[in-house]
C-alpha positions in Angstrom: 0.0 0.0 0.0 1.2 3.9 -0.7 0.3 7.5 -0.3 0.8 10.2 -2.1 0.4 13.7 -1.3 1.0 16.3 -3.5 4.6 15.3 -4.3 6.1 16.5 -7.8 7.7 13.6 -8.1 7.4 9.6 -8.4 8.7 8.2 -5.7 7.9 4.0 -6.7 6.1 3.4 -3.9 3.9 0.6 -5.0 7.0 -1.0 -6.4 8.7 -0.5 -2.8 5.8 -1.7 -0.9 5.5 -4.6 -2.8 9.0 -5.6 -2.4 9.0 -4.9 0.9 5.4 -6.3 2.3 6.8 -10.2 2.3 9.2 -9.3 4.9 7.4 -6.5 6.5 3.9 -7.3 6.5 1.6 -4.6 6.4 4.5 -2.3 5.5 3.3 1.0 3.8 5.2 3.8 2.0 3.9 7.7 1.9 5.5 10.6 0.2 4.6 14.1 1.2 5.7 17.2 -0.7 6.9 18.5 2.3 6.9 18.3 6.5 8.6 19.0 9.8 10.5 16.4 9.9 9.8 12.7 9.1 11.3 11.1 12.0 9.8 13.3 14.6 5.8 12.7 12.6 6.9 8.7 12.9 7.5 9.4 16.7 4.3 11.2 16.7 2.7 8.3 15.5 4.5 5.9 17.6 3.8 7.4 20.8 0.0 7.1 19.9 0.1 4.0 19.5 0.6 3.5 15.7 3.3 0.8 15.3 2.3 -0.2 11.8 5.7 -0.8 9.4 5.8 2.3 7.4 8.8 4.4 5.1 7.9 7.9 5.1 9.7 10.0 2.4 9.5 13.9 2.1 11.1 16.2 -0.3 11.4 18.6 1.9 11.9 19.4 5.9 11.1 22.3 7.6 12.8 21.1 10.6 14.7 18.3 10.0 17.0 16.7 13.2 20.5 15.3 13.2 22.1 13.4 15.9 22.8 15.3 18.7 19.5 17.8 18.1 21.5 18.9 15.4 19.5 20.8 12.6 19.2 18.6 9.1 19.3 21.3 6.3 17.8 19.9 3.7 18.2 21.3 0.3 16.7 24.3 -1.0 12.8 24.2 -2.0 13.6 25.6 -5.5 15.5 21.6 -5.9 13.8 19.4 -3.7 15.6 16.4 -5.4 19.1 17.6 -4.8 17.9 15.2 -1.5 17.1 12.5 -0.4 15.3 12.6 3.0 13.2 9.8 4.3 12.5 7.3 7.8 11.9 3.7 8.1 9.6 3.1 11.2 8.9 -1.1 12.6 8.4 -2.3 15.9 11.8 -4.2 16.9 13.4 -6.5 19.0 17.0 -7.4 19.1 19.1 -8.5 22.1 20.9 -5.9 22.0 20.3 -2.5 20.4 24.1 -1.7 20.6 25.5 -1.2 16.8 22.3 -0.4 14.9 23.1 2.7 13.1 26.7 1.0 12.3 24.6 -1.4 10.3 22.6 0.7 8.9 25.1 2.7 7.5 26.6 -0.5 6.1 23.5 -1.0 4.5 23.4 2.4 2.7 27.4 2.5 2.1 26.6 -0.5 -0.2 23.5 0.3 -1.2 25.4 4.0 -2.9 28.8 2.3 -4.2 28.5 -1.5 -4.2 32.3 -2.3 -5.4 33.8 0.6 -2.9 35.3 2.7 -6.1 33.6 5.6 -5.1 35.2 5.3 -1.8 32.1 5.8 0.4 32.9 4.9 3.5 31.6 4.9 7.0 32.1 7.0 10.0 31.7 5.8 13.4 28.7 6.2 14.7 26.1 7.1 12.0 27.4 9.1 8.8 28.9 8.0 5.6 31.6 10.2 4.2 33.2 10.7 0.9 36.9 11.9 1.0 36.1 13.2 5.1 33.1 14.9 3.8 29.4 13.7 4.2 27.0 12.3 1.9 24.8 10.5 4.2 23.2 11.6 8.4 21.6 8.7 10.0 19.3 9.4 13.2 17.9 6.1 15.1 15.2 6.9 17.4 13.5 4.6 19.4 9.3 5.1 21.0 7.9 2.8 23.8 4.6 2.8 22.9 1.5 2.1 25.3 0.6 -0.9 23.7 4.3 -2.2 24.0 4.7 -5.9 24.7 6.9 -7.1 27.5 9.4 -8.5 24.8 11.7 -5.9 24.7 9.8 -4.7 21.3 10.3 -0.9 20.7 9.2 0.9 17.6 12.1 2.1 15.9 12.9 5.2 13.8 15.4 5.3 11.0 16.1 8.6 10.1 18.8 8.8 6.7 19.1 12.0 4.5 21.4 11.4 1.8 22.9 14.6 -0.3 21.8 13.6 -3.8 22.4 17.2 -6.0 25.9 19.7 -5.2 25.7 21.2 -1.4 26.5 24.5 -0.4 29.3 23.5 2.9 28.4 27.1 4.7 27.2 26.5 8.1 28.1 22.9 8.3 30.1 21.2 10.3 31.5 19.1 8.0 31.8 19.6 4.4 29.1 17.9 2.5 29.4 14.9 -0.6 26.9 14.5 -3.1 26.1 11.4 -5.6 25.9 13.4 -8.9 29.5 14.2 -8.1 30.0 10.2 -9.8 26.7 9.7 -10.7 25.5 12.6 -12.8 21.9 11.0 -13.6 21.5 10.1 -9.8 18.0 11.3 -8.6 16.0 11.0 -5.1 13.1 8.6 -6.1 15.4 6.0 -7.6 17.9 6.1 -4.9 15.1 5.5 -2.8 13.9 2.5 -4.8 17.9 1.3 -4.6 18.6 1.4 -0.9 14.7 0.2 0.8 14.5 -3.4 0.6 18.3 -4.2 1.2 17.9 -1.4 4.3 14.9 -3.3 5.4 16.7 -6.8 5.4 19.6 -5.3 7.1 17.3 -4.0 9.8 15.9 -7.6 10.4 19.3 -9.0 10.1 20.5 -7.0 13.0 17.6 -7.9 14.9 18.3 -11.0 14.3 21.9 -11.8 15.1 23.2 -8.1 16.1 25.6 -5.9 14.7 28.0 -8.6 14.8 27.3 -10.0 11.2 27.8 -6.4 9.8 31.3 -6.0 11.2 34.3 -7.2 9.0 31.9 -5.0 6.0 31.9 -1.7 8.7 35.7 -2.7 8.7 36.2 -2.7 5.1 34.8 0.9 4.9 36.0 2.7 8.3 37.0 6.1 7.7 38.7 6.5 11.3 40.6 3.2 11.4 44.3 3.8 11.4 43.7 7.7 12.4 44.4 9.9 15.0 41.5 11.4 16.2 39.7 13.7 18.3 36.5 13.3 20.7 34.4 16.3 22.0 35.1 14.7 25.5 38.3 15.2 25.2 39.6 11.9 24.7 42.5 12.0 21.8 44.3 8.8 20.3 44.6 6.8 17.6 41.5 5.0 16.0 41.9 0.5 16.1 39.0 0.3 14.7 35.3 -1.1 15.5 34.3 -3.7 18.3 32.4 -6.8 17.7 30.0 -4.5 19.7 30.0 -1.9 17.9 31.9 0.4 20.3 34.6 2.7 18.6 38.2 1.8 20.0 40.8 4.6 20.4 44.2 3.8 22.0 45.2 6.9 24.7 48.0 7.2 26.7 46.0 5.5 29.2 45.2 2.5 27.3 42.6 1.2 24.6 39.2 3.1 25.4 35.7 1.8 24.3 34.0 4.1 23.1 29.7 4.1 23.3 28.1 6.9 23.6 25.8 8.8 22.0 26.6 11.5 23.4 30.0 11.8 22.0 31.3 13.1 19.0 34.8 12.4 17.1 36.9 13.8 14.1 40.1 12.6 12.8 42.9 14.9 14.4 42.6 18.8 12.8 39.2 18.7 11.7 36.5 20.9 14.2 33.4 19.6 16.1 
C-alpha cells in the first residue's frame, strides 16, 4: 500500500511496498511534498500507539534533526531532489540495540557504491563520508509505545538523509558529498527504490543476530581506522577500529578506550566539532 500527497515527483512506492510487504507485513510507503521532519511525525505516531511498518519519504523538511539535536538542512525548496530525506519506522526487538546505526550505514554504504570505487565509506557512529566529507546523516530513534509488549519490542525510527544534488558546505560542520559528483543522472526517487528493501533486510538481520554479522563490512569501509583522532570529551588517540559490539576503540595514553556513547562526538585529528 502507498500514499501520495502532492509530491512533484514519483517516488515507486507501490514497487517498494510490494517488495518490501513479504518481509514487512503490512509495510506501507507515503511521500509528502513536504513536513517537519519525518522522524519526529513517525514518533508522533508511535507514541499514539501506531506501530504499523511504514517508510515515510519527504522532499522537503522544515525542521529536520541530526544526531545530537543537530538541525538537518535539507536542500533548498527551488530543488527538492538535490535530496534525499526519508525514515523507516517497525516495531523491533534485538538482544541488544548496541550497533544499529553501524549497520545501517553498512546497508546504505553499499547500497550507494557497491564495489567501494567511489570510496564511500563509513564513519563511526552514524554518517557516511566521501573523502572526510558527508554524503549521508543517519538518526535512530526509538518510542515505547503504550501498547508495547513485555518483549523488549520498541518501535524504531530510522532517520537517513542522503545529499543527492551539489551542497553548499556554509554552516556545516563538515563539508558535504553529493552522488551526482559520480553519478551525474543520480535522482531521489530512484535512490530511494535502490537502498529500501536491502535497508529493510539489514534491519531484520540486525535484529536477528546483532551488529555482529555487519562488522568485517563496517571494517572494510571505516574512515577513522588507522587515524588519530579527536572526541568532544576530550579523549585523543589513535582509532583501532570497531568492536564486535560496535563500540569505537581509540588507544590513549591510558590504554585502549571503548568508546559508546551517544553523546560523544569524534573527528580525525585537525578537523573541528
Amino acid at each position: 500500500m502507498s500514499s501520495n500527497s502532492g509530491t512533484s515527483a514519483t517516488w515507486f512506492e507501490d514497487r517498494i511496498a510490494a517488495s518490501v510487504t513479504p518481509l514487512l507485513p503490512g509495510f506501507t510507503v507515503e511521500a509528502v511534498a513536504e513536513i517537519d521532519s519525518s522522524n519526529t511525525e513517525l514518533m508522533r505516531r508511535a507514541r499514539a500507539g501506531r506501530t504499523e511498518p511504514v517508510l515515510l519519504v519527504a522532499e522537503r523538511q522544515t525542521a529536520g534533526r541530526g544526531r545530537l539535536g543537530r538541525p538537518w538542512q535539507s536542500a533548498p525548496q527551488q530543488e527538492p531532489a538535490a535530496s534525499l530525506t526519508f525514515s523507516l519506522g517497525l516495531p523491533l526487538a534485538p538482544a541488544d540495540w548496541s550497533g544499529l546505526s553501524l549497520a545501517v550505514g553498512v546497508s546504505v554504504a553499499e547500497g550507494l557504491d557497491p564495489t567501494g570505487e567511489h570510496k564511500v565509506g563509513l564513519k563511526w557512529p552514524n554518517d557516511v563520508w566521501v573523502n572526510d566529507r558527508k554524503l549521508v546523516g543517519i538518526l535512530i530513534e526509538t518510542a515505547m509505545p503504550h501498547t508495547a509488549r513485555q518483549d523488549g519490542q520498541r518501535y524504531v525510527v530510522i532517520g537517513i538523509g542522503i545529499n543527492i544534488g551539489a551542497r553548499e558546505g556554509d554552516g556545516m560542520r563538515t563539508p558535504p558529498a553529493w552522488m551526482r559528483q559520480w553519478r551525474p543522472e543520480a535522482s531521489a526517487p530512484e535512490v530511494l527504490r535502490e537502498l529500501a528493501e536491502p535497508l529493510v533486510r539489514a534491519v531484520l538481520a540486525f535484529e536477528a543476530g546483532g551488529f555482529a554479522p555487519f562488522a568485517e563490512r563496517f571494517a572494510a569501509r571505516d574512515v577513522l581506522r588507522g587515524r588519530e583522532v579527536a572526541l568532544s570529551d576530550g579523549t585523543a588517540g589513535l582509532c583501532e577500529g570497531v568492536a564486535w559490539g560496535g563500540e569505537l576503540q581509540v588507544r590513549t595514553d591510558a590504554g585502549l578506550q571503548l568508546i559508546t556513547s551517544d553523546e560523544v562526538s569524534v573527528r580525525p585529528r585537525g578537523m573541528s566539532f
